[in-house]
N, C-alpha and C positions, 0 to 999 in steps of 0.2 A: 314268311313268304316262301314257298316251294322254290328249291333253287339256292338259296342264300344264305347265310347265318349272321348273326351278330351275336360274337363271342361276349361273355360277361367277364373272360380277364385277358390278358397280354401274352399270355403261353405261346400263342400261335402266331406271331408281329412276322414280318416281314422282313430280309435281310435290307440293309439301306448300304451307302457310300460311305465308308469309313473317315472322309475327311468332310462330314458333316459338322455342323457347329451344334447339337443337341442343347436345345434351352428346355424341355422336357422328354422323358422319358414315357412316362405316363399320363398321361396320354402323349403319343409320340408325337413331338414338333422339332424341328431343326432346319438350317438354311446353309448354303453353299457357304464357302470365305467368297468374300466381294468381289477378290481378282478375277474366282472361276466364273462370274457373270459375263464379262466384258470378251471370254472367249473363243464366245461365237453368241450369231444373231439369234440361234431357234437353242435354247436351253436343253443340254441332254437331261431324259428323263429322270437317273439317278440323281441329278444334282440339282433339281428343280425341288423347291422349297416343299416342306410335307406340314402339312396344316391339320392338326385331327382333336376329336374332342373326345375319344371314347377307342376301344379299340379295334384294327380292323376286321372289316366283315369278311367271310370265307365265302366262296362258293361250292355247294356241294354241288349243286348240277346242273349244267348251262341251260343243256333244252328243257329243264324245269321252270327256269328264271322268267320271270315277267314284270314287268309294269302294268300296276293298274289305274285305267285313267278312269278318274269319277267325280263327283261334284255336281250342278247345276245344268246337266246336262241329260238327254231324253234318256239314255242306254249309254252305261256303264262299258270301259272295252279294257280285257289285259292286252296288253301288247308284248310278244317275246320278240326275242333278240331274230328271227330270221324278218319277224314284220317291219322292225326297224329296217334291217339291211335290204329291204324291198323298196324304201322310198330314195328316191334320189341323195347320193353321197355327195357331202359336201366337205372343201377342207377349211378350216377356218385358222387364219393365224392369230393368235392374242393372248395378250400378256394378262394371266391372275395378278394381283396381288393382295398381300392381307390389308386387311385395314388399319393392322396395328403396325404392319412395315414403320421401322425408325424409328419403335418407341423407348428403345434404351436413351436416345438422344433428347426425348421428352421428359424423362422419367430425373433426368441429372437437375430441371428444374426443380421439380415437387415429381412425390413420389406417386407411380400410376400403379392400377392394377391389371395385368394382364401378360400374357408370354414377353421376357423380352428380346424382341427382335433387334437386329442390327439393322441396314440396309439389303440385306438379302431375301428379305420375304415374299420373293415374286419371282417371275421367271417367262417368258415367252415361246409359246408351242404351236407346232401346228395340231389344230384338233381335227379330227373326220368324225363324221356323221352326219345323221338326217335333222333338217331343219325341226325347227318345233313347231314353225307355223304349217308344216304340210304334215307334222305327228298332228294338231289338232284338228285338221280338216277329215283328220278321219272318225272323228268323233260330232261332225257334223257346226265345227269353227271357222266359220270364212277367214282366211286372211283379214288381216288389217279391220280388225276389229277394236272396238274399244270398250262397247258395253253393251248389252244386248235386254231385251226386255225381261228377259229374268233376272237381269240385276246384277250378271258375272259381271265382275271388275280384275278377276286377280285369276294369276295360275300358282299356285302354292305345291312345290317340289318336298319332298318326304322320305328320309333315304331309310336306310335299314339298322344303321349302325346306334349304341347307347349314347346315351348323352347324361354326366349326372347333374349339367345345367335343366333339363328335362327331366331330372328327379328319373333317372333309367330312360328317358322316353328317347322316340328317333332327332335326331336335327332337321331342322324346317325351316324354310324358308322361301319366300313367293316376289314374284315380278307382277308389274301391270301387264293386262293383256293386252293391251295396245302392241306392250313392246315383244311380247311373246309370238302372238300371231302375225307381226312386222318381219317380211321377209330378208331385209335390207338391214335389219337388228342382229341376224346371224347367228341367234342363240338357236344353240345345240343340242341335240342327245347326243352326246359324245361316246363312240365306241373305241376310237384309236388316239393315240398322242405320240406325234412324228415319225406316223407310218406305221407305228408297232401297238397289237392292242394294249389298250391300258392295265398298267399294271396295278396290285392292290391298292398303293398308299395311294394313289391318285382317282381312285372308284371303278376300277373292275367289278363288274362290268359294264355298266352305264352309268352314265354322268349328266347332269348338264354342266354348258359352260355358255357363260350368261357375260359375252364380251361386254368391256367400257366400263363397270361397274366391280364393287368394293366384290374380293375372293368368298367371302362368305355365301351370296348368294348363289353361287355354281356348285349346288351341291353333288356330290357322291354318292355311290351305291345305291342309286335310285331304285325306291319303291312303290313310289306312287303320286301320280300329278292329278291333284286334284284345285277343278275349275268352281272359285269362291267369288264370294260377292263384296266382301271387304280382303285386306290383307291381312298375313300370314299372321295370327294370332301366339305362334311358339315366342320362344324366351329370345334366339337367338335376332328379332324382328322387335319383339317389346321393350327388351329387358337388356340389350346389348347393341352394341354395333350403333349409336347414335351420336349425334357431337353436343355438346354441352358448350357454353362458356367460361372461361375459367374462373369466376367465382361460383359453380358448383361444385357443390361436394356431395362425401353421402350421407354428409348428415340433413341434407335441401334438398337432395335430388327427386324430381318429378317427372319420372320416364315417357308419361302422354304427353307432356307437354312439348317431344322433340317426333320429328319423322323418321323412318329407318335410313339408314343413310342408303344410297345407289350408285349413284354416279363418282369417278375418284376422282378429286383435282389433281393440277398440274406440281408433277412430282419429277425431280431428279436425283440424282447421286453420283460421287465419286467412287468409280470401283479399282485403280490404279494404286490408290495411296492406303492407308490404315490413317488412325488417328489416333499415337504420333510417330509417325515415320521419322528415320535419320536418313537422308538422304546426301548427296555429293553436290556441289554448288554448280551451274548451267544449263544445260537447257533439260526438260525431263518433259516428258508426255503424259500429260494428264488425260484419261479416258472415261466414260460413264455409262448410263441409262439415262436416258429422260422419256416421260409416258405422260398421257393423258388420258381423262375419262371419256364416256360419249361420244366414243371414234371421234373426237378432234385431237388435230394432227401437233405437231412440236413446230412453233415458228424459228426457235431462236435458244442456243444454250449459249450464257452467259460464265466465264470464266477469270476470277479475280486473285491475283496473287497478293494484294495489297490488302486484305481484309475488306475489300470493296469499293474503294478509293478508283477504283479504274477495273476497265473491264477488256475482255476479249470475246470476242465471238468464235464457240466452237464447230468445226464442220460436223454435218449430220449424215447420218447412212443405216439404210439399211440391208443391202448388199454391199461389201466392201467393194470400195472404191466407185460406187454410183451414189452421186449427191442428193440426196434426199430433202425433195420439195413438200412443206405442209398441205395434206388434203389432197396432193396428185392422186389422180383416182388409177395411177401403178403402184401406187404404196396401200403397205399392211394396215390400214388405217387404223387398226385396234391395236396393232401393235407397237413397243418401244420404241426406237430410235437409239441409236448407240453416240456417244459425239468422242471425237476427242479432238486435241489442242498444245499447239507446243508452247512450253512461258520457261524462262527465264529466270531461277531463283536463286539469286549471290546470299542468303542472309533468314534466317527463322521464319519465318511466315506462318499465315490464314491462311489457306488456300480455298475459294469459295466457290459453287457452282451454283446459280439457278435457273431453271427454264420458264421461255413463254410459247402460251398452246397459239393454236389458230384462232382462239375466239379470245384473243388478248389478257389471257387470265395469268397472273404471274404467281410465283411462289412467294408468301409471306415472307417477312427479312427475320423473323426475329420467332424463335419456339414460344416464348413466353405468352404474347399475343395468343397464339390458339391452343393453349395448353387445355388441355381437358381431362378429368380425373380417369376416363377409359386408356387414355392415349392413343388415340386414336388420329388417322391422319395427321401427320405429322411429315407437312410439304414444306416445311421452313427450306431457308439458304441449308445446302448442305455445307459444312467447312470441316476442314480437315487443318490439323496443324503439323508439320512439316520442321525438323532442326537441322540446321547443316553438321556434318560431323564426317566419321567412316561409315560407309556403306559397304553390304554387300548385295546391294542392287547391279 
Protein backbone atom coordinates (compact mmCIF):
# COMPACT_ATOMS: atom_id res chain seq x y z
CA UNK A 1 0.00 0.00 0.00
CA UNK A 2 1.55 3.48 -0.95
CA UNK A 3 1.90 5.34 2.24
CA UNK A 4 2.65 2.39 4.69
CA UNK A 5 4.80 -0.51 5.48
CA UNK A 6 4.69 -3.67 7.23
CA UNK A 7 8.11 -4.42 8.50
CA UNK A 8 9.02 -8.32 8.38
CA UNK A 9 11.16 -8.00 11.84
CA UNK A 10 10.98 -5.92 15.10
CA UNK A 11 14.21 -3.54 14.47
CA UNK A 12 11.95 -0.60 14.17
CA UNK A 13 9.13 -1.24 17.52
CA UNK A 14 8.10 1.59 19.18
CA UNK A 15 9.31 2.93 22.49
CA UNK A 16 6.47 1.88 25.11
CA UNK A 17 6.02 2.64 29.14
CA UNK A 18 8.59 1.14 31.15
CA UNK A 19 6.37 -0.02 33.95
CA UNK A 20 4.55 -2.25 31.53
CA UNK A 21 4.03 -5.88 32.43
CA UNK A 22 5.53 -7.44 28.82
CA UNK A 23 3.87 -11.10 28.40
CA UNK A 24 5.54 -10.93 24.88
CA UNK A 25 8.14 -9.40 23.24
CA UNK A 26 7.54 -10.65 19.87
CA UNK A 27 5.33 -10.02 18.83
CA UNK A 28 4.87 -7.11 21.31
CA UNK A 29 1.92 -7.59 24.00
CA UNK A 30 1.98 -6.13 27.49
CA UNK A 31 -0.68 -4.54 30.10
CA UNK A 32 -0.57 -1.77 32.60
CA UNK A 33 -0.09 -3.17 36.73
CA UNK A 34 -3.92 -3.26 37.68
CA UNK A 35 -3.57 -0.28 40.12
CA UNK A 36 -2.59 2.04 37.18
CA UNK A 37 -6.17 1.20 35.74
CA UNK A 38 -8.39 2.55 38.39
CA UNK A 39 -6.43 5.87 38.11
CA UNK A 40 -8.41 7.68 36.00
CA UNK A 41 -11.73 7.14 33.88
CA UNK A 42 -10.26 7.70 30.11
CA UNK A 43 -6.91 5.32 30.18
CA UNK A 44 -3.67 7.37 29.14
CA UNK A 45 -2.39 6.23 25.86
CA UNK A 46 0.98 4.89 27.13
CA UNK A 47 -0.54 2.64 29.52
CA UNK A 48 -3.42 1.33 27.62
CA UNK A 49 -2.87 -2.21 26.90
CA UNK A 50 -0.81 -3.13 23.42
CA UNK A 51 -2.28 -6.10 21.53
CA UNK A 52 -0.16 -7.18 18.37
CA UNK A 53 0.30 -10.25 16.25
CA UNK A 54 3.28 -9.26 13.98
CA UNK A 55 5.35 -6.28 13.96
CA UNK A 56 4.44 -2.73 13.68
CA UNK A 57 3.70 -1.10 10.62
CA UNK A 58 5.63 2.24 9.63
CA UNK A 59 4.39 4.96 7.71
CA UNK A 60 6.42 6.28 5.05
CA UNK A 61 4.07 8.86 3.72
CA UNK A 62 0.88 10.25 5.02
CA UNK A 63 -0.66 12.06 1.85
CA UNK A 64 0.32 8.60 0.13
CA UNK A 65 -1.77 6.59 2.62
CA UNK A 66 -5.30 5.38 1.67
CA UNK A 67 -7.99 2.91 2.20
CA UNK A 68 -9.34 1.18 -0.23
CA UNK A 69 -13.06 0.34 -0.14
CA UNK A 70 -14.16 -2.64 -2.49
CA UNK A 71 -16.11 -5.62 -2.66
CA UNK A 72 -19.78 -6.13 -3.77
CA UNK A 73 -20.15 -2.82 -4.67
CA UNK A 74 -20.72 -0.82 -8.26
CA UNK A 75 -17.13 1.22 -8.20
CA UNK A 76 -14.39 0.63 -6.01
CA UNK A 77 -13.13 4.09 -4.02
CA UNK A 78 -9.50 4.79 -2.13
CA UNK A 79 -10.25 6.98 0.43
CA UNK A 80 -7.11 9.15 2.08
CA UNK A 81 -6.85 10.39 5.26
CA UNK A 82 -7.98 14.37 4.13
CA UNK A 83 -11.42 12.42 2.74
CA UNK A 84 -11.84 10.91 6.01
CA UNK A 85 -11.40 14.19 7.96
CA UNK A 86 -14.05 15.79 5.57
CA UNK A 87 -16.83 13.77 6.99
CA UNK A 88 -18.39 14.79 10.10
CA UNK A 89 -16.09 14.14 13.44
CA UNK A 90 -17.07 12.16 15.99
CA UNK A 91 -15.83 11.39 19.54
CA UNK A 92 -16.55 8.02 20.75
CA UNK A 93 -15.64 6.89 24.37
CA UNK A 94 -15.04 2.91 24.73
CA UNK A 95 -13.39 0.53 26.33
CA UNK A 96 -11.38 -2.38 23.97
CA UNK A 97 -10.67 -5.36 25.63
CA UNK A 98 -8.83 -8.56 24.60
CA UNK A 99 -10.75 -11.51 24.51
CA UNK A 100 -8.21 -13.38 26.29
CA UNK A 101 -8.36 -10.55 29.37
CA UNK A 102 -7.87 -12.90 32.70
CA UNK A 103 -6.60 -15.85 31.10
CA UNK A 104 -3.68 -16.46 33.50
CA UNK A 105 -6.74 -17.02 36.15
CA UNK A 106 -8.16 -19.52 33.57
CA UNK A 107 -5.17 -21.17 32.74
CA UNK A 108 -4.50 -22.17 36.87
CA UNK A 109 -7.54 -24.61 36.02
CA UNK A 110 -6.00 -26.55 32.96
CA UNK A 111 -3.63 -25.37 30.93
CA UNK A 112 -4.71 -22.73 27.84
CA UNK A 113 -3.06 -21.54 24.99
CA UNK A 114 -2.71 -18.07 24.27
CA UNK A 115 -0.81 -14.51 25.72
CA UNK A 116 -1.12 -14.58 29.39
CA UNK A 117 -2.87 -11.82 30.45
CA UNK A 118 -3.75 -10.67 33.89
CA UNK A 119 -6.68 -8.43 34.28
CA UNK A 120 -5.27 -5.55 32.51
CA UNK A 121 -5.94 -6.21 28.92
CA UNK A 122 -8.30 -3.46 28.21
CA UNK A 123 -8.37 0.10 28.85
CA UNK A 124 -11.13 3.03 27.92
CA UNK A 125 -10.48 5.92 25.35
CA UNK A 126 -12.01 8.51 23.80
CA UNK A 127 -11.77 7.66 20.02
CA UNK A 128 -12.38 10.66 17.23
CA UNK A 129 -13.32 9.97 13.85
CA UNK A 130 -15.67 9.57 11.11
CA UNK A 131 -18.60 7.20 11.48
CA UNK A 132 -18.44 4.11 9.26
CA UNK A 133 -21.93 4.40 8.26
CA UNK A 134 -21.34 7.88 6.54
CA UNK A 135 -17.57 6.27 5.15
CA UNK A 136 -20.06 3.84 3.53
CA UNK A 137 -22.57 5.98 2.06
CA UNK A 138 -19.99 7.21 0.04
CA UNK A 139 -19.62 4.19 -1.64
CA UNK A 140 -23.12 4.23 -2.37
CA UNK A 141 -24.47 2.08 1.42
CA UNK A 142 -27.63 3.64 2.88
CA UNK A 143 -27.53 3.65 6.47
CA UNK A 144 -28.97 1.01 8.25
CA UNK A 145 -28.88 -1.52 6.08
CA UNK A 146 -28.72 -5.13 6.54
CA UNK A 147 -28.47 -6.91 3.19
CA UNK A 148 -29.03 -5.87 -0.03
CA UNK A 149 -29.79 -7.64 -3.30
CA UNK A 150 -26.42 -8.45 -4.06
CA UNK A 151 -26.11 -10.58 -1.17
CA UNK A 152 -23.61 -8.06 0.99
CA UNK A 153 -24.04 -9.25 4.52
CA UNK A 154 -20.56 -8.24 6.07
CA UNK A 155 -17.89 -5.33 6.02
CA UNK A 156 -14.60 -7.29 6.51
CA UNK A 157 -11.43 -4.68 7.80
CA UNK A 158 -7.88 -5.63 6.31
CA UNK A 159 -4.96 -4.01 7.96
CA UNK A 160 -1.46 -3.92 6.67
CA UNK A 161 0.55 -5.45 9.17
CA UNK A 162 2.17 -9.55 9.06
CA UNK A 163 0.59 -12.02 10.72
CA UNK A 164 2.28 -15.65 10.88
CA UNK A 165 -1.25 -16.94 12.18
CA UNK A 166 -1.83 -15.74 8.27
CA UNK A 167 1.07 -17.82 7.22
CA UNK A 168 2.87 -13.68 6.49
CA UNK A 169 -0.61 -12.59 5.44
CA UNK A 170 -2.49 -9.18 6.98
CA UNK A 171 -5.02 -9.62 10.20
CA UNK A 172 -8.80 -9.62 9.13
CA UNK A 173 -11.31 -9.39 10.48
CA UNK A 174 -15.27 -8.23 9.65
CA UNK A 175 -18.57 -7.09 11.45
CA UNK A 176 -22.33 -7.34 10.16
CA UNK A 177 -23.46 -4.75 8.08
CA UNK A 178 -26.34 -4.02 9.84
CA UNK A 179 -24.08 -2.99 12.64
CA UNK A 180 -21.55 -1.23 10.46
CA UNK A 181 -23.82 1.08 8.60
CA UNK A 182 -25.93 1.46 12.15
CA UNK A 183 -25.32 4.90 13.19
CA UNK A 184 -26.28 4.58 16.73
CA UNK A 185 -23.46 1.34 16.74
CA UNK A 186 -20.74 4.27 16.66
CA UNK A 187 -18.21 2.16 15.00
CA UNK A 188 -15.25 4.26 13.77
CA UNK A 189 -12.52 5.10 11.49
CA UNK A 190 -10.55 6.14 14.21
CA UNK A 191 -7.86 8.94 13.53
CA UNK A 192 -7.14 10.18 17.15
CA UNK A 193 -7.27 8.51 20.76
CA UNK A 194 -7.82 11.13 23.73
CA UNK A 195 -7.41 13.99 21.55
CA UNK A 196 -3.92 13.08 20.31
CA UNK A 197 -3.44 11.30 16.92
CA UNK A 198 -2.92 7.81 17.20
CA UNK A 199 0.09 6.51 17.90
CA UNK A 200 1.78 3.39 16.20
CA UNK A 201 1.15 0.51 18.70
CA UNK A 202 -2.56 1.54 18.67
CA UNK A 203 -2.92 1.88 14.45
CA UNK A 204 -1.47 4.91 13.16
CA UNK A 205 -2.93 5.95 11.18
CA UNK A 206 -6.39 4.62 10.88
CA UNK A 207 -8.14 2.24 12.76
CA UNK A 208 -11.44 1.08 13.25
CA UNK A 209 -12.91 0.78 16.60
CA UNK A 210 -15.87 -1.49 16.65
CA UNK A 211 -17.41 -0.32 20.27
CA UNK A 212 -19.31 -3.42 22.60
CA UNK A 213 -17.51 -6.14 21.05
CA UNK A 214 -14.38 -8.52 21.87
CA UNK A 215 -10.75 -6.13 20.95
CA UNK A 216 -9.93 -8.26 18.07
CA UNK A 217 -12.33 -6.97 15.69
CA UNK A 218 -11.08 -3.16 15.90
CA UNK A 219 -8.70 -3.62 13.75
CA UNK A 220 -5.28 -1.36 13.02
CA UNK A 221 -3.47 0.09 10.38
CA UNK A 222 -6.30 -0.20 8.07
CA UNK A 223 -5.84 -1.18 4.44
CA UNK A 224 -8.84 -1.88 3.12
CA UNK A 225 -12.60 -2.50 3.80
CA UNK A 226 -14.07 -4.59 1.80
CA UNK A 227 -17.93 -5.13 1.46
CA UNK A 228 -18.66 -9.44 1.48
CA UNK A 229 -21.46 -11.51 1.32
CA UNK A 230 -20.55 -13.98 3.99
CA UNK A 231 -18.05 -13.33 7.03
CA UNK A 232 -14.59 -12.64 7.26
CA UNK A 233 -13.02 -15.91 6.08
CA UNK A 234 -9.09 -14.97 7.80
CA UNK A 235 -7.87 -17.33 10.67
CA UNK A 236 -8.27 -14.68 13.23
CA UNK A 237 -12.59 -15.21 12.53
CA UNK A 238 -12.22 -19.15 11.65
CA UNK A 239 -9.65 -20.53 13.49
CA UNK A 240 -9.51 -18.24 16.81
CA UNK A 241 -11.34 -16.09 18.90
CA UNK A 242 -14.44 -18.47 19.47
CA UNK A 243 -15.72 -20.24 22.86
CA UNK A 244 -15.84 -23.91 23.14
CA UNK A 245 -17.10 -25.86 25.95
CA UNK A 246 -14.99 -27.37 28.28
CA UNK A 247 -14.78 -30.81 27.30
CA UNK A 248 -13.08 -29.69 24.01
CA UNK A 249 -9.94 -29.99 23.36
CA UNK A 250 -7.40 -30.14 20.38
CA UNK A 251 -7.52 -33.29 20.01
CA UNK A 252 -11.92 -32.82 19.17
CA UNK A 253 -11.88 -29.53 18.21
CA UNK A 254 -14.22 -28.54 15.36
CA UNK A 255 -13.86 -24.84 14.57
CA UNK A 256 -17.34 -24.50 12.13
CA UNK A 257 -19.07 -25.89 14.54
CA UNK A 258 -18.85 -22.51 16.87
CA UNK A 259 -19.62 -18.60 15.64
CA UNK A 260 -16.89 -15.90 15.84
CA UNK A 261 -17.53 -14.48 19.07
CA UNK A 262 -18.57 -10.34 19.08
CA UNK A 263 -20.33 -9.15 21.76
CA UNK A 264 -18.21 -9.26 25.40
CA UNK A 265 -20.19 -10.27 28.46
CA UNK A 266 -20.53 -8.86 31.68
CA UNK A 267 -16.96 -8.58 33.18
CA UNK A 268 -15.43 -7.03 36.28
CA UNK A 269 -12.17 -6.83 38.26
CA UNK A 270 -10.37 -5.79 41.30
CA UNK A 271 -7.74 -3.26 40.57
CA UNK A 272 -6.84 -1.93 44.37
CA UNK A 273 -5.54 -5.47 45.62
CA UNK A 274 -2.87 -8.06 43.77
CA UNK A 275 -3.41 -11.62 44.54
CA UNK A 276 -1.93 -11.92 47.53
CA UNK A 277 -1.62 -8.81 49.23
CA UNK A 278 -0.56 -8.34 53.07
CA UNK A 279 -2.50 -5.90 54.17
CA UNK A 280 -3.27 -4.02 57.97
CA UNK A 281 -6.48 -5.26 59.67
CA UNK A 282 -9.77 -2.35 59.15
CA UNK A 283 -11.26 -0.75 57.02
CA UNK A 284 -9.48 -0.64 53.22
CA UNK A 285 -11.03 0.44 49.88
CA UNK A 286 -11.62 -1.79 47.46
CA UNK A 287 -11.83 -0.13 43.77
CA UNK A 288 -12.35 -1.83 40.10
CA UNK A 289 -13.73 -1.85 36.53
CA UNK A 290 -16.75 -3.42 35.52
CA UNK A 291 -17.96 -3.37 31.56
CA UNK A 292 -20.21 -4.79 29.38
CA UNK A 293 -20.84 -5.73 25.88
CA UNK A 294 -23.51 -4.19 23.44
CA UNK A 295 -23.61 -0.82 25.01
CA UNK A 296 -25.51 -2.34 28.02
CA UNK A 297 -24.87 -0.53 30.86
CA UNK A 298 -23.43 -1.92 34.76
CA UNK A 299 -26.61 -2.36 37.03
CA UNK A 300 -24.94 -3.28 40.18
CA UNK A 301 -21.15 -4.25 41.38
CA UNK A 302 -21.31 -6.80 44.07
CA UNK A 303 -18.54 -7.00 46.76
CA UNK A 304 -17.89 -9.91 49.20
CA UNK A 305 -15.33 -10.13 51.94
CA UNK A 306 -16.42 -13.54 53.16
CA UNK A 307 -15.67 -15.68 50.03
CA UNK A 308 -19.37 -14.89 49.12
CA UNK A 309 -21.32 -15.74 52.10
CA UNK A 310 -22.63 -11.88 52.13
CA UNK A 311 -22.30 -9.18 49.82
CA UNK A 312 -22.13 -5.30 49.57
CA UNK A 313 -23.09 -3.19 46.93
CA UNK A 314 -20.36 -1.09 45.34
CA UNK A 315 -21.00 2.69 44.30
CA UNK A 316 -20.62 3.29 40.48
CA UNK A 317 -19.08 6.54 38.48
CA UNK A 318 -18.04 7.59 35.70
CA UNK A 319 -17.05 11.13 36.50
CA UNK A 320 -15.80 11.16 39.93
CA UNK A 321 -18.10 11.73 42.34
CA UNK A 322 -21.44 11.76 39.84
CA UNK A 323 -23.38 8.36 40.44
CA UNK A 324 -23.71 6.62 37.63
CA UNK A 325 -27.16 5.28 36.61
CA UNK A 326 -27.34 2.00 33.92
CA UNK A 327 -28.42 3.09 30.37
CA UNK A 328 -28.88 7.06 31.42
CA UNK A 329 -28.47 8.21 28.09
CA UNK A 330 -25.51 10.90 29.87
CA UNK A 331 -23.43 7.95 30.40
CA UNK A 332 -20.54 6.51 28.24
CA UNK A 333 -22.70 3.82 27.26
CA UNK A 334 -19.79 1.71 25.66
CA UNK A 335 -17.90 2.53 28.20
CA UNK A 336 -16.49 0.99 31.82
CA UNK A 337 -17.74 2.04 35.05
CA UNK A 338 -15.21 2.33 37.85
CA UNK A 339 -16.91 1.04 41.44
CA UNK A 340 -15.44 1.11 44.62
CA UNK A 341 -16.53 0.22 48.34
CA UNK A 342 -15.27 0.37 51.87
CA UNK A 343 -15.45 -3.51 53.86
CA UNK A 344 -13.88 -4.17 56.88
CA UNK A 345 -11.23 -7.02 57.07
CA UNK A 346 -10.06 -8.11 60.80
CA UNK A 347 -8.77 -11.67 59.48
CA UNK A 348 -7.30 -13.56 55.94
CA UNK A 349 -9.93 -13.39 53.54
CA UNK A 350 -11.40 -13.96 49.64
CA UNK A 351 -12.09 -11.05 48.67
CA UNK A 352 -14.67 -11.28 45.73
CA UNK A 353 -16.30 -8.89 43.07
CA UNK A 354 -18.86 -9.47 40.42
CA UNK A 355 -21.17 -7.41 38.23
CA UNK A 356 -24.70 -7.28 36.84
CA UNK A 357 -25.33 -5.39 33.15
CA UNK A 358 -28.71 -3.79 32.40
CA UNK A 359 -30.15 -6.73 30.66
CA UNK A 360 -29.54 -8.89 34.00
CA UNK A 361 -26.77 -10.93 32.88
CA UNK A 362 -24.31 -11.87 35.66
CA UNK A 363 -20.76 -13.11 35.98
CA UNK A 364 -20.42 -16.91 36.28
CA UNK A 365 -19.32 -17.96 40.08
CA UNK A 366 -16.92 -20.41 39.15
CA UNK A 367 -13.72 -20.44 36.16
CA UNK A 368 -14.24 -24.04 35.81
CA UNK A 369 -17.79 -24.03 34.35
CA UNK A 370 -16.62 -21.87 31.19
CA UNK A 371 -13.14 -22.89 30.91
CA UNK A 372 -12.19 -23.36 27.43
CA UNK A 373 -8.91 -24.54 25.78
CA UNK A 374 -8.54 -20.81 23.94
CA UNK A 375 -9.10 -19.14 27.37
CA UNK A 376 -10.95 -17.00 26.41
CA UNK A 377 -13.49 -14.83 28.09
CA UNK A 378 -13.01 -15.38 31.35
CA UNK A 379 -15.93 -13.27 33.21
CA UNK A 380 -15.82 -15.62 36.31
CA UNK A 381 -16.26 -14.02 40.19
CA UNK A 382 -13.04 -12.06 40.34
CA UNK A 383 -11.22 -12.96 43.86
CA UNK A 384 -8.44 -11.92 45.18
CA UNK A 385 -6.92 -13.22 48.62
CA UNK A 386 -5.76 -10.82 51.11
CA UNK A 387 -3.51 -11.98 54.69
CA UNK A 388 -3.37 -9.70 57.46
CA UNK A 389 0.25 -8.95 58.56
CA UNK A 390 2.80 -5.73 58.10
CA UNK A 391 2.05 -3.52 55.34
CA UNK A 392 3.48 -0.86 53.62
CA UNK A 393 0.27 0.24 52.22
Amino acid sequence: MPGLTAPSDYCREPLRHPCLKINSKEPFNAEPPRSALISSYVTPVDLFYKRNHGPIPLVDDIDRYCVTIRGLIENSKDLFMEDVRKLPKYNVTATLQCAGNRRTAMCKTKTVRGVGWDVSALGNAIWGGAKLADVLELVGIPKNTSVTKSGRKHVEFVSIDKCKEEKGGPYKASIALSQATNPDADVLLAYEMNGEPLNRDHGYPLRVVVPGVIGARSVKWLDAINIIAEECQGFFMQKDYKMFPPSVDWDNINWDSRRPLIDFPVQCAICSLEDVDVIKPGKIKITGYAVSGGGRGIERVDVSVDGGKNWLEASRYQQTGIPYIADDMNCDKWAWVLFEVIVDVSHNAQIIAKAVDSAANVQPENVETIWNLRGVLNTSWHRVHVQIGHSNM
